[in-house]
Backbone bond lengths (Angstrom), bond angles and torsions (degrees), N, CA, C in turn:
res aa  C-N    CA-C-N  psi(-1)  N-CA   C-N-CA  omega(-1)  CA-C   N-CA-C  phi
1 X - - - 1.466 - - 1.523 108.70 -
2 X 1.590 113.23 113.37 1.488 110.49 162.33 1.150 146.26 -94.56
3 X 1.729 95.92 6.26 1.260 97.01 -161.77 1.849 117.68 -75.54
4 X 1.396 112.11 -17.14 1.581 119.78 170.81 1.364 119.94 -63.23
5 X 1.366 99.53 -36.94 1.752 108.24 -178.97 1.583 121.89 -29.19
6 X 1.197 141.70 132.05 1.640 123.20 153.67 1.531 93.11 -129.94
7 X 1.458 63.78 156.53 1.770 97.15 179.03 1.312 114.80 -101.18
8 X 1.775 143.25 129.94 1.240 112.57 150.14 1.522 139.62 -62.38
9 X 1.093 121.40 169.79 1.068 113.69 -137.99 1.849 83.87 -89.50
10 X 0.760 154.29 -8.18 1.568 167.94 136.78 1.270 107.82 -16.40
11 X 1.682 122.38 -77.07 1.241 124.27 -165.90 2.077 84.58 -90.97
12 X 1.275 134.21 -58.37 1.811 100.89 -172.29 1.351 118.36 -34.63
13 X 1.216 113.24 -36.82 1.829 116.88 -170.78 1.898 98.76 -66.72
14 X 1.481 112.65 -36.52 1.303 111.43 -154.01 2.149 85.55 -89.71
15 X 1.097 120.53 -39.17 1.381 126.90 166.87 1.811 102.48 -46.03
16 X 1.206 104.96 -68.26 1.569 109.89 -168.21 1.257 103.12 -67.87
17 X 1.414 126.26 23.96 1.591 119.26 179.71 2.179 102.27 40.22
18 X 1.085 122.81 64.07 1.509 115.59 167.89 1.603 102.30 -144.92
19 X 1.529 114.59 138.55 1.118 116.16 163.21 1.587 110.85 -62.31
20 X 1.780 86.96 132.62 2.108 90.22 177.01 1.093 107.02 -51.88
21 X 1.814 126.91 -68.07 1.289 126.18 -157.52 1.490 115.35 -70.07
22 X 1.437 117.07 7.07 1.342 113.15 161.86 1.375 108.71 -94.82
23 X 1.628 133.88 -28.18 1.313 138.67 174.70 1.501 88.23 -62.29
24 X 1.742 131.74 -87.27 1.354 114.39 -155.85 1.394 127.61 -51.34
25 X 1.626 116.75 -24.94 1.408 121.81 159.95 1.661 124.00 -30.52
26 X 1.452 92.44 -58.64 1.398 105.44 169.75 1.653 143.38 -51.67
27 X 1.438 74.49 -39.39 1.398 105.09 -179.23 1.669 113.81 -73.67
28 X 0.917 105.93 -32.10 1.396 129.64 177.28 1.114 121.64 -78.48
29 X 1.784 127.32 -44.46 1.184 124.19 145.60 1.617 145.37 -81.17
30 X 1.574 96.03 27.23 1.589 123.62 -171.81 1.312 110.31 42.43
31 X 1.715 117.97 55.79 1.154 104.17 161.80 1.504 115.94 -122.80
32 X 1.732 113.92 20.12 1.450 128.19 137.69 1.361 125.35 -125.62
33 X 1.695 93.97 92.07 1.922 104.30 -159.54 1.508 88.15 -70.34
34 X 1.341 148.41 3.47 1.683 121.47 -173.58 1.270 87.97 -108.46
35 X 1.012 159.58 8.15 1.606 137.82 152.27 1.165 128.00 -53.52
36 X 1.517 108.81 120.84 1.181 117.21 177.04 1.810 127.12 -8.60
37 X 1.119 112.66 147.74 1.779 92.68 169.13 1.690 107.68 -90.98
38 X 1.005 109.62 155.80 2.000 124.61 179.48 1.469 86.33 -109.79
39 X 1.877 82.11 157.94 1.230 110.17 -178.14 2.010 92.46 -128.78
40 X 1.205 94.61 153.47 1.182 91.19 -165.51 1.805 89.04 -101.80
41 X 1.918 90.50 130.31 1.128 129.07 -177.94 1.510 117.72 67.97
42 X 1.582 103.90 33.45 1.443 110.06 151.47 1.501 105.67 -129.96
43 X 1.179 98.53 154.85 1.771 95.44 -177.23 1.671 105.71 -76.46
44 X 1.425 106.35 145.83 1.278 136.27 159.08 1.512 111.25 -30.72
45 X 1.704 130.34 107.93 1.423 104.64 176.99 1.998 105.56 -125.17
46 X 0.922 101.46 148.76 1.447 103.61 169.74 1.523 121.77 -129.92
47 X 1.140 114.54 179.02 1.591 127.93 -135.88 1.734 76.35 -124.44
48 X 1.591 97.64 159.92 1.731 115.05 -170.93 1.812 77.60 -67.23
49 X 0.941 131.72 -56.56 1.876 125.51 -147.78 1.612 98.13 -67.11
50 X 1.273 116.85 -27.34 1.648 121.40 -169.99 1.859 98.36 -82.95
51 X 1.234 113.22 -33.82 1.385 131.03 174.97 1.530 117.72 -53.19
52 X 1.368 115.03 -55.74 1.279 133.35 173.13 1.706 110.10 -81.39
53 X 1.002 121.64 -5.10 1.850 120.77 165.37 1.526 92.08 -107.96
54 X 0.986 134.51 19.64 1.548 137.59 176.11 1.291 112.60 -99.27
55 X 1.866 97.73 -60.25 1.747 113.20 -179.09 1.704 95.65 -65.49
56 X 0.905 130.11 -32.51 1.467 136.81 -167.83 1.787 98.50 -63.47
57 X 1.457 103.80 -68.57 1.591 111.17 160.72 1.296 116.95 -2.95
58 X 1.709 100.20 -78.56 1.330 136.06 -173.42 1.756 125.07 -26.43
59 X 1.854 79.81 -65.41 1.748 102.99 -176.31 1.685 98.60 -64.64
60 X 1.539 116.54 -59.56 1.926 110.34 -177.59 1.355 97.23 -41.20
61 X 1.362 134.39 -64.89 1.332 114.29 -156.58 1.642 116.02 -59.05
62 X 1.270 115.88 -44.88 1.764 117.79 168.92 1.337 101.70 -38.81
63 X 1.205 123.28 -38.14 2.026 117.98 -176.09 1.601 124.78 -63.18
64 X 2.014 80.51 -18.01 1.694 94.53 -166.29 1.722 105.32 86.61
65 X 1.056 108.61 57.14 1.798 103.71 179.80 1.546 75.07 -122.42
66 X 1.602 88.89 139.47 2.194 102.75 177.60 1.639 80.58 -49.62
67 X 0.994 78.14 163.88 2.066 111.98 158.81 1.463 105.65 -70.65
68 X 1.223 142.43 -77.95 1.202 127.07 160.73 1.324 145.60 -14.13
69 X 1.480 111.71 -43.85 1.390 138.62 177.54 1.639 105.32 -69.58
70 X 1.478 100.84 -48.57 1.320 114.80 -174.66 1.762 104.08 -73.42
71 X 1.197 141.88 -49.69 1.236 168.34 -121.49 1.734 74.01 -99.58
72 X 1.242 126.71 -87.22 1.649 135.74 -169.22 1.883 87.06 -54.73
73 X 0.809 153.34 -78.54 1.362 143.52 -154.11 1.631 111.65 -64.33
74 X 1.536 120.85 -14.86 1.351 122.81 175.07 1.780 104.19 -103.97
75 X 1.182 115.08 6.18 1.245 126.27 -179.36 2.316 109.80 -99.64
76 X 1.428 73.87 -39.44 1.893 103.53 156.25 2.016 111.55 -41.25
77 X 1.527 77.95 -67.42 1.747 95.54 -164.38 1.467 110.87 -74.97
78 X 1.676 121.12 -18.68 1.569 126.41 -165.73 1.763 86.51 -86.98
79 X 1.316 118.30 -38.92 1.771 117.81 175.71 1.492 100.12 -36.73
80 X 1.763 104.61 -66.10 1.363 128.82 -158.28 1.445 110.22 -53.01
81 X 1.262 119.44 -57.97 1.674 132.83 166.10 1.563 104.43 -50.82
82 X 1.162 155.07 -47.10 0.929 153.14 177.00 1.487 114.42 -74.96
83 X 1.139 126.08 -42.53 1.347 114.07 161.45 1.548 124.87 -77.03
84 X 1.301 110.52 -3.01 1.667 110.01 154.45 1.324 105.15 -92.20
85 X 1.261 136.59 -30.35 1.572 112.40 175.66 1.548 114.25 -75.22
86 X 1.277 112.00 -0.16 1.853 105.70 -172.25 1.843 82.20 -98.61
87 X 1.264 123.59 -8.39 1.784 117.28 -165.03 1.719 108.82 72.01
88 X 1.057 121.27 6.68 1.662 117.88 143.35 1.516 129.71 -63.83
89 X 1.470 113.63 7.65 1.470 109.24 162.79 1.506 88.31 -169.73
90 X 1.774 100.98 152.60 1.781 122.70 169.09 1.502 102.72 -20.30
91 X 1.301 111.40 136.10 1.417 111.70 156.21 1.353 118.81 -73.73
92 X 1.120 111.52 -27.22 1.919 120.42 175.80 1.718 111.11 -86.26
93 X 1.434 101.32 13.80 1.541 107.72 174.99 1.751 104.24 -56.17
94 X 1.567 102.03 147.95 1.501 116.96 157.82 1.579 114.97 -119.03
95 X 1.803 96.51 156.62 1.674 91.78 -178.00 1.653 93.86 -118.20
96 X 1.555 105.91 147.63 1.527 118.48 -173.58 1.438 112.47 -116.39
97 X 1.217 110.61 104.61 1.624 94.84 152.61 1.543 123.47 -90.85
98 X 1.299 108.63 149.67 1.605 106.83 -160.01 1.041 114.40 -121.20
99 X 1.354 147.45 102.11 1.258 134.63 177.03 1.740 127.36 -79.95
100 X 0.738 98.84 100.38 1.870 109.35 -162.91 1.784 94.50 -75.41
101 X 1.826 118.15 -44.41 1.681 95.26 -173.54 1.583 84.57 -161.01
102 X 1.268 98.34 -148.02 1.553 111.93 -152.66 1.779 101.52 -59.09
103 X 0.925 150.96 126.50 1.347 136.79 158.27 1.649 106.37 70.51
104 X 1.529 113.21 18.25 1.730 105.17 -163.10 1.822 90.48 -125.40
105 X 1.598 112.39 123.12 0.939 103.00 162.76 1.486 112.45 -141.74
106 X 1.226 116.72 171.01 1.829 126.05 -174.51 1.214 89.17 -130.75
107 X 1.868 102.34 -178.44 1.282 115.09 -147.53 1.710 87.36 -150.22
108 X 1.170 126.35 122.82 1.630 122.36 160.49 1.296 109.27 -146.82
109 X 1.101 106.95 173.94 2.053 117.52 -147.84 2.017 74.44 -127.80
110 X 1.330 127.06 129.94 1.214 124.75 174.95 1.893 106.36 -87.57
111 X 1.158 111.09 148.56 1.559 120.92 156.69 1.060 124.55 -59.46
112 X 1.553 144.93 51.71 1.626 109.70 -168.06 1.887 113.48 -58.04
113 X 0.828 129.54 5.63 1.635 128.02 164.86 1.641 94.91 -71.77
114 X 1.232 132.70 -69.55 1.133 122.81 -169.69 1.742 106.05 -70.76
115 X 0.658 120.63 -31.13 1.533 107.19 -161.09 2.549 105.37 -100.58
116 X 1.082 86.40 133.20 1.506 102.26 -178.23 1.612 112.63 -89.25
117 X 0.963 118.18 86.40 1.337 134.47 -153.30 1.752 91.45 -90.13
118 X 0.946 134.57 -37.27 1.721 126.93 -141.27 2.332 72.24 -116.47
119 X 0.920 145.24 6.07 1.068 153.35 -177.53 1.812 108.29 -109.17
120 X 1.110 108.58 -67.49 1.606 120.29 163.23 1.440 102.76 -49.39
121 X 1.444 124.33 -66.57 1.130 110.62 169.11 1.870 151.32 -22.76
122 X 1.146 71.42 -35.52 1.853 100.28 165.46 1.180 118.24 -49.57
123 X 1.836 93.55 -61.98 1.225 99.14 176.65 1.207 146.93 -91.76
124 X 1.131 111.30 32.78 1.631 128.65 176.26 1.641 97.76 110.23
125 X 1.071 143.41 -21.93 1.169 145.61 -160.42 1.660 114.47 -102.49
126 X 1.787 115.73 118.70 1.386 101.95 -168.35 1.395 95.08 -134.39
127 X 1.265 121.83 47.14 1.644 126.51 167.33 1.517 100.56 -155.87
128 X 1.413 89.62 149.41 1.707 108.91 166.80 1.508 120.29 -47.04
129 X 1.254 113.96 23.48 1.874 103.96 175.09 1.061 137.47 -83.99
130 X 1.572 111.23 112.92 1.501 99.68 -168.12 1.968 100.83 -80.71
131 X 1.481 98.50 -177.05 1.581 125.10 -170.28 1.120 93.83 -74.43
132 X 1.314 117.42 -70.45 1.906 120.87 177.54 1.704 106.73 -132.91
133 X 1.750 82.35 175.79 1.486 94.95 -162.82 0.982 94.24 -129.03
134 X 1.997 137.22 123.97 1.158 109.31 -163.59 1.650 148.54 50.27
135 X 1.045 115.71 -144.45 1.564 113.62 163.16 1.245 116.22 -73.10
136 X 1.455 128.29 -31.93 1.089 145.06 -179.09 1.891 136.03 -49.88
137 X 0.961 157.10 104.38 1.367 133.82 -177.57 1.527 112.23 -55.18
138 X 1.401 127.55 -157.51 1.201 103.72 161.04 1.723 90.82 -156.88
139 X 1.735 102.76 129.01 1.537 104.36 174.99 1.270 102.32 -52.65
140 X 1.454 118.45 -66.18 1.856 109.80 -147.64 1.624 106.15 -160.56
141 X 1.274 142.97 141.30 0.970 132.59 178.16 1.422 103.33 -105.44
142 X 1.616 112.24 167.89 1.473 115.48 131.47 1.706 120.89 -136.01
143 X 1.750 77.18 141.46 1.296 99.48 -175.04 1.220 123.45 -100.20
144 X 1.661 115.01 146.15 1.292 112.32 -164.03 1.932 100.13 -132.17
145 X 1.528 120.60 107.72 1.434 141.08 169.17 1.405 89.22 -44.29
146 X 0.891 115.38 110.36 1.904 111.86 160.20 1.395 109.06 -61.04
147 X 1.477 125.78 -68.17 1.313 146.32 -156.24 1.654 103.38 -60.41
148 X 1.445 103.75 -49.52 1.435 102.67 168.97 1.424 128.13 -70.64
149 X 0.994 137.86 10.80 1.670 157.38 -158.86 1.561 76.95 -121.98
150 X 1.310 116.23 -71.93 1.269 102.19 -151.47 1.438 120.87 -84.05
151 X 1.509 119.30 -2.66 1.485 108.14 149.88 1.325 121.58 -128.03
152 X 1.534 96.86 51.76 1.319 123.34 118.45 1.580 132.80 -78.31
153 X 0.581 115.38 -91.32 1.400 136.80 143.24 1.907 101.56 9.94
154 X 1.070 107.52 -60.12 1.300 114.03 -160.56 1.834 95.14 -87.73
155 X 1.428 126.09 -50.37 1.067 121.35 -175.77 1.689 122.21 -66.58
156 X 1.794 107.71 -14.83 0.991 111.14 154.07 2.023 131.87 -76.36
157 X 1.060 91.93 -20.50 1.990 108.93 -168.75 1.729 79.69 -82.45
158 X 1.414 139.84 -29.03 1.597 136.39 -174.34 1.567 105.75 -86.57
159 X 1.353 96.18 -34.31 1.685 93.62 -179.99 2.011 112.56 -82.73
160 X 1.557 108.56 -25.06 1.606 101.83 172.52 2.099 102.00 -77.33
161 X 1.162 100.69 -36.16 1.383 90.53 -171.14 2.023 105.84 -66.72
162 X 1.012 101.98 -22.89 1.527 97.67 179.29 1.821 108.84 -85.33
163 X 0.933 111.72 30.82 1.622 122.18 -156.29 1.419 87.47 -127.98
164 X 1.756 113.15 -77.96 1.104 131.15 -143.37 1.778 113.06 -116.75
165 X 0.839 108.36 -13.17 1.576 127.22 -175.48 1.439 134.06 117.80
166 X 1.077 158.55 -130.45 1.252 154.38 145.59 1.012 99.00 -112.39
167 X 1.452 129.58 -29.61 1.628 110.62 -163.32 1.790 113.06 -97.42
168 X 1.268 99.32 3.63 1.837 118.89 161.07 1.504 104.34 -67.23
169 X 1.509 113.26 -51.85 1.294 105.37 -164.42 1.401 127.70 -86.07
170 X 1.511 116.94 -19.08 1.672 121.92 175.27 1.511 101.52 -95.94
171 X 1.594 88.05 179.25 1.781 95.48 -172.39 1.525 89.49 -131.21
């Protein structure tokens, strides 16, 4: 069970591949309202599900998505991760950001119950993208494997604790 675990916020940032002082930047100018709250002069800690809407963070910003933009859409996916660890959604769920047009994007949590993934696959197609979104067409998504984030994520937090100790790696 991971869901008790925290991380400081030191090694999640260094897990989620993100520079810290660009996470607390953010954080600071509320443009990642789901971060944990700090206490002043204890470190920042987060939870494997806050971890994986972190790395999620991470990858939008490499695309060039503002921090903000990204911050509300990884705030999207920390819902999404959390309602698959309570079993309120697929564990093989994916999260989409969608870009429908210039600077315009949405946010949807995919079905794998509805959607035939190993079928699409066939056909040249190996992500949840739909054709359109709404009224909208849709240039391009990105998609984010929950399950694979998170054992990632986890097989890395086993490989620092076998490094450094266990009591390096929780908070």
């Amino acid at each position: 069970m991971t869901i008790g675990l925290k991380l400081r916020a030191p090694l999640a940032c260094r897990l989620a591949r993100v520079d810290k002082q660009r996470f607390n930047e953010a954080v600071a100018r509320g443009e990642y309202t789901c971060a944990p709250k700090a206490i002043q002069g204890v470190s920042r800690t987060l939870t494997v599900a806050e971890t994986i809407a972190l790395y999620c963070w991470g990858r939008m910003l490499e695309l060039s998505m503002s921090a903000k933009q990204a911050g509300y859409f990884a705030c999207g996916i920390l819902d999404l991760v959390r309602r698959v660890e309570s079993g309120d959604a697929p564990s093989n769920s994916w999260a989409c950001v969608i870009r429908t047009g210039y600077d315009s994007y949405e946010f949807a949590c995919s079905d794998p119950t509805e959607l035939d993934l190993e079928a699409l696959q066939k056909t040249g197609v190996v992500s949840p993208t739909p054709l359109n979104y709404g009224q909208s067409g849709v240039i391009f998504t990105i998609n984010f494997q929950i399950a694979f984030i998170r054992k990632v994520i986890l097989q890395e937090i086993e490989d620092y604790r076998a490094t450094l100790g266990e009591e390096e790696a929780i908070g």
